[in-house]
N, C-alpha and C positions, 0 to 999 in steps of 0.2 A: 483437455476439454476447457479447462479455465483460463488456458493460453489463448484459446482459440477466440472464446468471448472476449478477450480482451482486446485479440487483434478484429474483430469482428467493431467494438464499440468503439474503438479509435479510427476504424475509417467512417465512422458514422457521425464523428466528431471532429472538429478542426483542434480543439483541446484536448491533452493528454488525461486521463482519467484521472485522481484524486482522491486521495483518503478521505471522507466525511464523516461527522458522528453529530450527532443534533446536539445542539444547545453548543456547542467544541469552536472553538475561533481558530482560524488557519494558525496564529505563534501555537498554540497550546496544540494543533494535530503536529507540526513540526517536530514540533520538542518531545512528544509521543513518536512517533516515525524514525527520529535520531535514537530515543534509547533501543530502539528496536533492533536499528543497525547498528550500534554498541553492543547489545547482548549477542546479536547474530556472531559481531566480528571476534569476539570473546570466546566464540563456543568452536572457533577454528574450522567452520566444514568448508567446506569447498566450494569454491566461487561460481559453481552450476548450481548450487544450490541454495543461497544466500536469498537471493529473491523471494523465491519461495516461502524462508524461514521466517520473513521479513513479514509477508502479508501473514502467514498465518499468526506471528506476534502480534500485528495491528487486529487482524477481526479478533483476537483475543481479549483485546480492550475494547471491542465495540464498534470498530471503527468497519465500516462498508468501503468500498472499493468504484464509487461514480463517475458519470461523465461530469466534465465541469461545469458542462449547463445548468443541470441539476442542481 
């Protein structure tokens, strides 16, 4: 279902969706976002599921998942 939305708000958008979290500068979501796939790649699961592991690390920290209009 959250695939779905996602492909759902990317055609509704010319830009790809993006990490946001208020008050958060794009270096400082980046540098959250990379430890994210650092711990991901560290915990060895499997490249179907990486993705996955990735956003649930980011809304861990806060972080929502928007279009980039927004």
């Amino acid at each position: 279902m959250l695939i779905a939305a996602l492909v759902l708000a990317g055609c509704a958008s010319s830009k790809p969706p993006s990490w946001q979290k208020p008050d958060v500068s794009a270096n400082d979501t980046y540098t959250q976002l990379s430890e994210c796939r650092f711990q991901v790649g560290l915990s060895k699961v499997p490249k179907s599921e990486q993705e996955l592991m990735e956003a649930h690390c980011m809304r861990g920290k806060g972080f929502r998942l928007l279009a980039s209009d927004n």
